[in-house]
N, C-alpha and C positions, 0 to 999 in steps of 0.2 A: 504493500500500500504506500502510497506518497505519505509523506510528513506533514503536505501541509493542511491544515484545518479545514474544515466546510467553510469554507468563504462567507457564508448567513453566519453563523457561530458566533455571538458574543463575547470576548477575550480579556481576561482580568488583564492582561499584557497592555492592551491597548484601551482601559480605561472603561473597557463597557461596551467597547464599536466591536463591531466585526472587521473582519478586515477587509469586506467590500464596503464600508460605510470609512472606513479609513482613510482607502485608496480616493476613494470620492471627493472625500471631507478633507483630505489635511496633507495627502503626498504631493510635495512641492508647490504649496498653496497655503497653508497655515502653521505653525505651530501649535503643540498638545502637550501640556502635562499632565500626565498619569500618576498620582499619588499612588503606593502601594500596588503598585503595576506586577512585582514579583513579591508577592508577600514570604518574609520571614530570609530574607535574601543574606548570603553570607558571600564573602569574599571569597571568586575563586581561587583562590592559593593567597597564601601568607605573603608578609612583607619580605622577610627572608628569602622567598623565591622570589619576590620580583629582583629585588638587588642581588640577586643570582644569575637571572636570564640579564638582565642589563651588563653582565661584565661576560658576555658569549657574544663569539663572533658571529652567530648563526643570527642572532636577535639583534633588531637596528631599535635603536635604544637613543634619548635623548635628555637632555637635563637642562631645565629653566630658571634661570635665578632671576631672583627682582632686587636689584639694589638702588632702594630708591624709586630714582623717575630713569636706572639707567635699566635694560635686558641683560643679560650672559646666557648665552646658551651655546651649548656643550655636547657632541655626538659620542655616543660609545660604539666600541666596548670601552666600558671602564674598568678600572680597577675598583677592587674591593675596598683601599682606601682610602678614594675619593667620598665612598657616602661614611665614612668615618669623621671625616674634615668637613661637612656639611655644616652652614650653622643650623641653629634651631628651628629658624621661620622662613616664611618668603621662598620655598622653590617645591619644583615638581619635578618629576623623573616620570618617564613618558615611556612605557615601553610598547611595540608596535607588534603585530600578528600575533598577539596571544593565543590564538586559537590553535596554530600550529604547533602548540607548544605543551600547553594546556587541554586536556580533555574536554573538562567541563566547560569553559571557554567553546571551542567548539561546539557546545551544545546549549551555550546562550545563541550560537549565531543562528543555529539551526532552528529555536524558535522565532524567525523570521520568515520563515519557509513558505510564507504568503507571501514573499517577490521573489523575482528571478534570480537563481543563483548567478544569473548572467551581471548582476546586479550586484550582487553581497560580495565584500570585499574583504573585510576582516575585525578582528576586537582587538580596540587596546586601552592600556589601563594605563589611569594619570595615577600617582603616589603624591599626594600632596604634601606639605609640611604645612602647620596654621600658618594661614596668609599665602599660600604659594596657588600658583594660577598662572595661566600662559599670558597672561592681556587680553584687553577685547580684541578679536578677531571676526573671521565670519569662513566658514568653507565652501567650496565651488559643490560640495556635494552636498545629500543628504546625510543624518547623523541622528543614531537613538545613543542617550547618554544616561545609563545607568546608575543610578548612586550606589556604591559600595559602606564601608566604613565611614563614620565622622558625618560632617552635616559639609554643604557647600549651598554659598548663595549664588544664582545667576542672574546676573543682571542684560534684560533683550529689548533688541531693537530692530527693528525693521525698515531702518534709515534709508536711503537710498545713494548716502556719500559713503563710499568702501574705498577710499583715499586711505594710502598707507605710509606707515612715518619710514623715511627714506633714511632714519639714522640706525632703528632695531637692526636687529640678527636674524629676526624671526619677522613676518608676519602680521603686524599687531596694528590696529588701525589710528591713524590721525586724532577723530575725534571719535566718541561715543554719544549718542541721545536716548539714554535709558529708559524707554517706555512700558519699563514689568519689572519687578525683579519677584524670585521667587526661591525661595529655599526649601534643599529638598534633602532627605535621609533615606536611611539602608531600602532598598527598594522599588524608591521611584524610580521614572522613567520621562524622562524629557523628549521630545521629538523637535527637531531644527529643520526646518527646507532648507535648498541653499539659500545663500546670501543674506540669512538672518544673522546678526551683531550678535555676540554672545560673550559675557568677561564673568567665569566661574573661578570663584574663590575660595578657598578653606577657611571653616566658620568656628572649628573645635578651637577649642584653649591650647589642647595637647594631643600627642600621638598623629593618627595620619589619618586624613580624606581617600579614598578612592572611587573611581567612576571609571566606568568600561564602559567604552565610545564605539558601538555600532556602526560602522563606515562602507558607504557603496562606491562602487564603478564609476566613475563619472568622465573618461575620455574626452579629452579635446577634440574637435572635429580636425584639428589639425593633425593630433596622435593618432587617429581613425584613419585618413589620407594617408600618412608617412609608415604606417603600420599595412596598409591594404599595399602600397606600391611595392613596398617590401617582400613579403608574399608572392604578390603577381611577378614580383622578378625571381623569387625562388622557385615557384610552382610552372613556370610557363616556359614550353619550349619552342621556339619560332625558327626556321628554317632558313636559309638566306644569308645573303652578302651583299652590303652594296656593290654597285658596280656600276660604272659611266664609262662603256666604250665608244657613246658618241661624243663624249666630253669637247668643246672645241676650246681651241687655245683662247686663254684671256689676257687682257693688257690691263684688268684690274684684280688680281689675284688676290685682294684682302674679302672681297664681297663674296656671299655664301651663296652660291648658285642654287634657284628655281629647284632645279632638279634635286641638286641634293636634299632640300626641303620637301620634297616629293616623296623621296623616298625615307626620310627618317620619319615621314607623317604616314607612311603605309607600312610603316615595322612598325609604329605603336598602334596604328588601326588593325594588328596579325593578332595584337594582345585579347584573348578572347576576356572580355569583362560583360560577362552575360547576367544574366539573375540568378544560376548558379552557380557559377562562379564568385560573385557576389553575398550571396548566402553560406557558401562553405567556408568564405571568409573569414562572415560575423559568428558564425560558431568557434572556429579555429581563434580567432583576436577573445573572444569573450573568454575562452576557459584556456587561455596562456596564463601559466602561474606567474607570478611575480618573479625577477630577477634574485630576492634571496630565499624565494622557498626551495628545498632542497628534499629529496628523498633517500629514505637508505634502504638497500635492498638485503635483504634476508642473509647472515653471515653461513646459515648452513641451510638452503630452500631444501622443503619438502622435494619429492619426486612428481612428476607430475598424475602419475597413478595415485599416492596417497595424497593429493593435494584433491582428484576428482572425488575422491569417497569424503574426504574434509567436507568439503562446500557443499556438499549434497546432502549430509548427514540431519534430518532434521530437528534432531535431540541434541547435537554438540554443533555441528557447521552454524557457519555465516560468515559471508564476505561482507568486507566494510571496506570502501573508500577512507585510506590514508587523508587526513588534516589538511592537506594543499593541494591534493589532487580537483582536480575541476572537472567534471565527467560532466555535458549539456546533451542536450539532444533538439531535432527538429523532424520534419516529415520525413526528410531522405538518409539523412547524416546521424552518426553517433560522433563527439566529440570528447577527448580525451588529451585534457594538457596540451591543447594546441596544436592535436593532430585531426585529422577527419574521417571518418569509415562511413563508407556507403552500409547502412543497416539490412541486411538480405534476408538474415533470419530471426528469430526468436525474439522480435521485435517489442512484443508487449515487455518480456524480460526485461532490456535493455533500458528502457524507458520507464518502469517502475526500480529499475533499481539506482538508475540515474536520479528520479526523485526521493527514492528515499534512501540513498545513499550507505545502506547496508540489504541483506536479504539473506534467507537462505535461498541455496539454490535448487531451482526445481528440476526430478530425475530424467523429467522429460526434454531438457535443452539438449540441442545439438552438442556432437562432441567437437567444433569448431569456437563451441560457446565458452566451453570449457577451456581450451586453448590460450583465448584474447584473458579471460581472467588468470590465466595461468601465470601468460605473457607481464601481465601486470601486475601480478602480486610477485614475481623475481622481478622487477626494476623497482619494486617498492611504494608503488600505487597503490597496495589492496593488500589488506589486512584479511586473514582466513582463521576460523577455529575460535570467533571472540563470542561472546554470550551478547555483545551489546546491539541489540536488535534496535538502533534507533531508528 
């Protein structure tokens, strides 16, 4: 079965909406705060593990001070002595894809599962100190911002000056015109469209604030362009050479002859950019993993015989999509981390497992089926033999 909800369904998550009343009401068109959005909510992982993953190379990691009216900020990996020399107030430590990292992290992202994963980017978790906060900013995306630990105020605006101070390090705008502020504890749940003003702060006396920030896709249509050309020049094979053997002599040999424009305008006309072509793109660009997600592939893999009786088991098996793997799908295409497979068989499989991102596997798939996950669970895509049937 898919993960995600009946779409009419009511959602403590979302305040009382469904998440067709959501998408209607408030996805990149309003702001929504959700008091007690996750009731009884606990921090996924300790403080100690965040300033663990902060000092890994694998984890892009970042640190904010406020001194004063001036910014500092600071990219890791850190050292572990750095948050030793911290002072006591004024800074945040940012760590970024917690979900690849963290389980349950990945299974806050996954109650989202009422938009497209083509869409869902990743979780990350601010570590505050009392008083520490990025400045007001605003994101080009969308953002659900969780409250963990401690209290934080948010102060929002919906300005339409996003002028930014040309002397920070970071991001942080000009001016602010606070039109809401609103503080929120363990549980709630903020929603931002883009382009809304937002300057969260840590409100406790002592110890730490955190918030785990829900972040989507949002591609410039320039990164869309420069990403699709890229592609078309890796996937496309065109035949041909120039050639001018009527070429006649010229007495202005800097000027770029007719002809030759003729012909470099009919090698990019060979470029086949059809509608699907065009569409096995947007699958391929949507489920490319990010630059530092990384997979580790099994130190001693099963055989592929005992990995078939694994996944089919329906007492012990289940496959589950690995943390950063991106598996989409569409009418013709299965996609996987940025590759594309024409879907031939066992279709509804593919496509239910693709949404619910784990499954057992049924005795009746093709033995080609078994194969592709076989294929993937040795590069380290796909986990087999786990209980967690999300």
């Amino acid at each position: 079965m898919s993960l995600a909800p009946k779409l009419t369904q009511p959602l403590q998550l979302l305040g009382g909406l469904s998440p067709r009343d959501f998408m209607q009401q408030h996805w990149q068109k309003a702001l929504r705060l959700m008091p007690g959005a996750v009731p009884g909510f606990a921090d996924l992982l300790g403080t100690k593990a965040m300033f663990a993953l902060a000092t890994s190379q694998d984890v892009e990691s970042r640190l904010v001070i406020r001194d004063g009216k001036r910014w500092i900020l600071e990219h890791g990996p850190f050292k572990k002595t750095r948050f030793a020399s911290l002072p006591a107030r004024d800074w945040t430590l940012l760590v970024q894809g917690l979900n690849l990292h963290v389980p349950a992290a990945d299974s806050l992202l996954r109650q989202f599962s009422f938009l497209p994963y083509a869409r869902l980017d990743d979780v990350m978790v601010s570590l505050a100190a009392p008083g520490g906060g990025v400045g007001p900013h605003f994101d080009s995306y969308d953002v659900f911002l969780l409250q963990g630990i401690g209290k934080r105020r948010w102060k929002l605006s919906t300005q339409s000056d996003l002028s930014l101070d040309p002397e920070a390090p970071l991001k942080i705008l000009k001016k602010m015109s606070t039109e809401q502020t609103v503080d929120v504890t363990a549980g709630d749940l903020l929603y931002l469209p883009p382009h809304v003003a937002h300057d969260g702060v840590a409100m406790q006396e002592e110890g730490f604030c955190t918030t785990y920030s829900v972040g989507f896709r949002a591609p410039t249509h320039q990164e869309i362009a420069d990403g699709f050309l890229d592609w078309l020049g890796a996937t496309s094979e065109i035949e041909g050479r120039l050639s001018d053997p009527d070429l006649p002599a010229t007495a202005n040999p800097a000027r770029v002859p007719k002809q030759y424009q003729r012909q470099i305008a009919g090698a990019i006309a060979a470029l086949q950019i059809d509608r699907d072509a065009i569409a096995q793109f947007a699958g391929c660009f949507a489920s490319d993993p990010k630059p530092q997600v990384t997979f580790t592939p099994p130190d001693a893999p099963m055989s592929r015989s005992a990995f078939g009786k694994l996944c089919t088991d329906a007492n012990k098996g289940c496959v589950a999509l690995a943390a950063g793997a991106l598996c989409l799908y569409d009418e013709k295409y299965l996609f996987i981390n940025g590759d594309a497979f024409v879907i031939q068989g066992d279709a509804t499989f593919w496509r239910q497992f693709a949404d619910a991102r784990s499954t057992v596997v049924p005795t009746t798939v093709a033995k080609e089926t078994i194969d592709a996950l076989y294929a993937w669970y040795c590069d380290g895509w796909l986990m087999v033999g786990t209980s967690d049937k999300r």
